[in-house]
N, C-alpha and C positions, 0 to 999 in steps of 0.2 A: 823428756817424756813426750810422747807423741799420742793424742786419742785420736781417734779417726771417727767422723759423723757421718754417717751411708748418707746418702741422697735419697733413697728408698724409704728410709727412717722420717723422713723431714714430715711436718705438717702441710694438710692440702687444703685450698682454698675454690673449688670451682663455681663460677655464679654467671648468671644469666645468658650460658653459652658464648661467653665473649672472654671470658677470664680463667687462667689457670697457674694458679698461683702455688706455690711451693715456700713454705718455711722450713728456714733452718734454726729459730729462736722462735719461741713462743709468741701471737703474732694472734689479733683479732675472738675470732672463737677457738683457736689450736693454743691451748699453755698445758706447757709440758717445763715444770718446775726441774726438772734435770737436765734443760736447753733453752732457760731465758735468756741467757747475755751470755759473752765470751770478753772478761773487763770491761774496755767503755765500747765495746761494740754490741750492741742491742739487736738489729734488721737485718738479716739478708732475706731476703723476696726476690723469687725468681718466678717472674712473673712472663706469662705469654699470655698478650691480649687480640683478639682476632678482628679483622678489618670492620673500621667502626665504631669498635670497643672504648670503654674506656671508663676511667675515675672522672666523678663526679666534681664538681666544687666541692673542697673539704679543709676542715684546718687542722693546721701544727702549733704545736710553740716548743719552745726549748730542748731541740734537737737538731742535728747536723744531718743535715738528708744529701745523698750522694746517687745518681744516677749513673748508669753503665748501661747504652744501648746495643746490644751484642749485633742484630738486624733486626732489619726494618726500622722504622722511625716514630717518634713519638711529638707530639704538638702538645705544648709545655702553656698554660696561662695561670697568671699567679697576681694577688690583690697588692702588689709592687707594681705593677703594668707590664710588667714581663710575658710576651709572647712568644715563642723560638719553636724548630721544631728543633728534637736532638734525634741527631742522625747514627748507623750506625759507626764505632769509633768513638763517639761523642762522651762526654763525662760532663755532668752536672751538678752545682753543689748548691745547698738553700741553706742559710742558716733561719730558723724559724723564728729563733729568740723569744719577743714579746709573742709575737700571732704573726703567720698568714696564714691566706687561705689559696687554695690554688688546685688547678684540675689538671688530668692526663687523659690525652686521645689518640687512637691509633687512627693516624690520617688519611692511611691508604685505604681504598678500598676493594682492592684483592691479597694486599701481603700483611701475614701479622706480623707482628711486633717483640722481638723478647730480651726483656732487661734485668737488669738488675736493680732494685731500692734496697738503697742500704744505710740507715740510720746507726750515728753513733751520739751517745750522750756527749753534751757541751763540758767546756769546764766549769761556766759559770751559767747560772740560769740568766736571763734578762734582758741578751745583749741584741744588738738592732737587726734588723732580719738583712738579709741580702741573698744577691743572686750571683753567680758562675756559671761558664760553660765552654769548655777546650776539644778540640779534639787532639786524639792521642794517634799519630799515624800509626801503619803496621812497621814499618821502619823504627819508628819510634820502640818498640816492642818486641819486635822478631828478633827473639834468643837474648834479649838482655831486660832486666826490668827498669820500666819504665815509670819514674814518680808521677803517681797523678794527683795526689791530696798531701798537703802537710801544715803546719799549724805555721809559718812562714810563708807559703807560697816560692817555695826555692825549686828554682830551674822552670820556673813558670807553672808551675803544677797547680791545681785548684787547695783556698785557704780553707783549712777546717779545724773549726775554735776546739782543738783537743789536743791532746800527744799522744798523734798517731798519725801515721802516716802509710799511705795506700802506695801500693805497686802492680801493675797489669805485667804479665809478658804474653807473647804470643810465639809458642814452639812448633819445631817442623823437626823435632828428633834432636835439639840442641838441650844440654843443660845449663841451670841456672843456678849462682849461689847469692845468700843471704846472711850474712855477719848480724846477729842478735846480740847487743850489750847486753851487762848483766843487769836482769832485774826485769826484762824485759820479754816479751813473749810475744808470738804468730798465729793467725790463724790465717789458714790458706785454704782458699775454693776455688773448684775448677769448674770453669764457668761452660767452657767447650770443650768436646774431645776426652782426653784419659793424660793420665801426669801420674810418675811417681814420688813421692813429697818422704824424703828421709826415710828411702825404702818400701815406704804403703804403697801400693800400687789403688789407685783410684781414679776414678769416673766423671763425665760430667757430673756435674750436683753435689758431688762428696763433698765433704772438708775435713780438716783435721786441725787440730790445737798443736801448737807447737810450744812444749814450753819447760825451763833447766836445760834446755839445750844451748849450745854457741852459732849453730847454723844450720840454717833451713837449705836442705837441697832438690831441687826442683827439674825433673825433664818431662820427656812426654811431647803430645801433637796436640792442642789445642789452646784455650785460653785459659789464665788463672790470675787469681787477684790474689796477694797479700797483703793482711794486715802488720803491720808490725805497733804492738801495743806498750804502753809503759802497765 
């Protein structure tokens, strides 16, 4: 079974001329009880912030926060002492666990910035915060999917305390396959460009739930993230 979530459909966030934020889960002032969570995936925030822009100091706890800088770049500081900026390519993971607190700024001051935050519930509440941050070449990703999150860290990929595990590709008219064990389910968004996902034909911003199915089929021109969820 396959639903598909329009991009169009998603919750908007615009604020102080610097911010233009897009929900696909219920997210701030936008709850929409028929798109809180998709399993232990809670966030996607497709967010574009404009030169300058940016998140304040603020805190987390007991979530798996995952960064995706599509372009432009982001300057990352967080109450770990972590300072970084993450470039585009770049993947970033936080476990918040107990508390941080931590802020985002777009550093340039003529190019914006646009990412992705993507929150998944932990398996256990409590555990100690920490930081990551990889980049994922276009090599790494052109026409084949590319691990970038798993609850191991296998093939070097960023750790995230759940069972699930993240995949980027980046297509130029190639397809892409994904073997789903039983019991298990996708949800896939395309982050750039258009992608057809098990027949839907869809857009940047879409997504669609993948789920009773054996395998997720993926082409199209631009970027897409998979989740694959227990």
């Amino acid at each position: 079974m396959l639903t598909v979530r329009k991009g169009s459909d998603r919750g908007t966030t615009r604020f102080g001329g610097w911010l233009d934020s897009r929900h696909t889960f219920s997210f701030g002032d936008y709850q929409d009880p028929a798109h809180h969570q998709f399993r232990t995936l809670r966030v996607i925030n497709d967010d574009r912030v404009a030169p300058g822009g940016g998140f304040p100091t603020h805190p987390h706890r007991d979530m798996e926060i995952l960064t995706c800088v599509l372009s432009g770049a982001l300057e990352h500081r967080d109450s770990m002492g972590n300072g970084e900026v993450i470039r585009a390519g770049e993947w970033q993971a936080m476990t918040a666990g107990t508390g941080i607190t931590h802020s985002e700024f777009n550093p340039s001051r003529t190019e914006p910035v646009h990412l992705l935050q993507i929150w998944l519930f932990p398996d256990r509440r409590g555990r100690t915060p920490g930081y990551q941050q990889r980049v994922f070449t276009d090599a790494d990703k052109r026409g084949k999917w590319a691990l970038v999150a798993s609850p191991d860290g296998e093939v070097g990929s960023l750790v995230v305390h759940q069972n699930a595990r993240v995949y980027q590709t980046k297509l130029a008219g190639e397809t892409v396959r994904h073997d789903l064990a039983a019991g298990r389910a996708a949800f896939v968004h395309v982050a750039t460009g258009r992608a057809t996902v098990n027949g839907a034909e869809l857009v940047a911003g879409d997504a669609a739930a993948v789920e009773d199915e054996r395998e997720v089929v993926v082409s199209g021109e631009g970027e897409v993230i998979l989740f694959d969820l227990a």
